[in-house]
N, C-alpha and C positions, 0 to 999 in steps of 0.2 A: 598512614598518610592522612594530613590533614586537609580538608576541603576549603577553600575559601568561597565561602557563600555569595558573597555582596560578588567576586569575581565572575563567579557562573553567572548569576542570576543578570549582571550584567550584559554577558555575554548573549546570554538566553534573550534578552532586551525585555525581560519583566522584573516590577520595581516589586521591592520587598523592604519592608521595616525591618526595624532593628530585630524585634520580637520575632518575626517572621524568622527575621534569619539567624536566630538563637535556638530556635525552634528544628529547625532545619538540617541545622549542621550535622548533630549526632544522627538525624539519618541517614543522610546522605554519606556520611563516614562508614555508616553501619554497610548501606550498599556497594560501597568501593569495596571493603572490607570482604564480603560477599563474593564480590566479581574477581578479588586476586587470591581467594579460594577456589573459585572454580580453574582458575589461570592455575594454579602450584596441582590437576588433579593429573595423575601421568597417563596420559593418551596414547603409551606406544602399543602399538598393533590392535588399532581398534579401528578401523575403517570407518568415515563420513558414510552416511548414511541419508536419505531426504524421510525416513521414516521411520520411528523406532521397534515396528515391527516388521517381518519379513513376508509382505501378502501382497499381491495384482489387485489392485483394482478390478473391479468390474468395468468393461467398456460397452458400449452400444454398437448394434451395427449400423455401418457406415450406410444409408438409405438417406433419398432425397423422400421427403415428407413433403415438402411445400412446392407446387409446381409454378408456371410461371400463367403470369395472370397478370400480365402488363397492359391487355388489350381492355380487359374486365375494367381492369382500375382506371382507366385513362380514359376510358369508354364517356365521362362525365367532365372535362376535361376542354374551355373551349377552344384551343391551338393545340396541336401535339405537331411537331419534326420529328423524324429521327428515331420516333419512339421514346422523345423527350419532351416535357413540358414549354410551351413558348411561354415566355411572361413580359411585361409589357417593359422597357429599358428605363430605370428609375434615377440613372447617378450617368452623368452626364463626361 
């Protein structure tokens, strides 16, 4: 399969020279090339995986670490509602 350069690169909406994309082409062949070898590789009975090895993770325990401290922080604050910031109405 042959790639047409100037078509992609178009596509892509970046401009390339002639040179550029003489340069270009046999790689990009090379990588199609590449991609329809891995496509011909026979995958039957080999189950999707999200990992190539078969391990757990470690996880953490589930604890709250951070308590609330809404009062602390607001403390400095010169309107609060609600437990909410008042601020002054700027857009009319």
């Amino acid at each position: 399969m042959e790639i047409d350069v100037k078509k992609v690169a178009m596509l892509a909406r970046i401009r390339l020279t002639d040179d550029e994309a003489g340069e270009l082409g046999p790689q990009m062949n090379n990588i199609i090339g590449y991609v329809e070898q891995l496509a011909s590789v026979n995958t039957d009975g080999v189950e999707p995986t999200a990992h190539p090895h078969d391990v757990a993770l470690p996880q953490r325990i589930d604890v709250v670490t951070n308590t609330n401290r809404r009062e602390s922080l607001q403390s400095c604050a010169p309107k609060i509602e609600s437990g909410l910031y008042v601020v002054p109405k700027v857009i009319e």
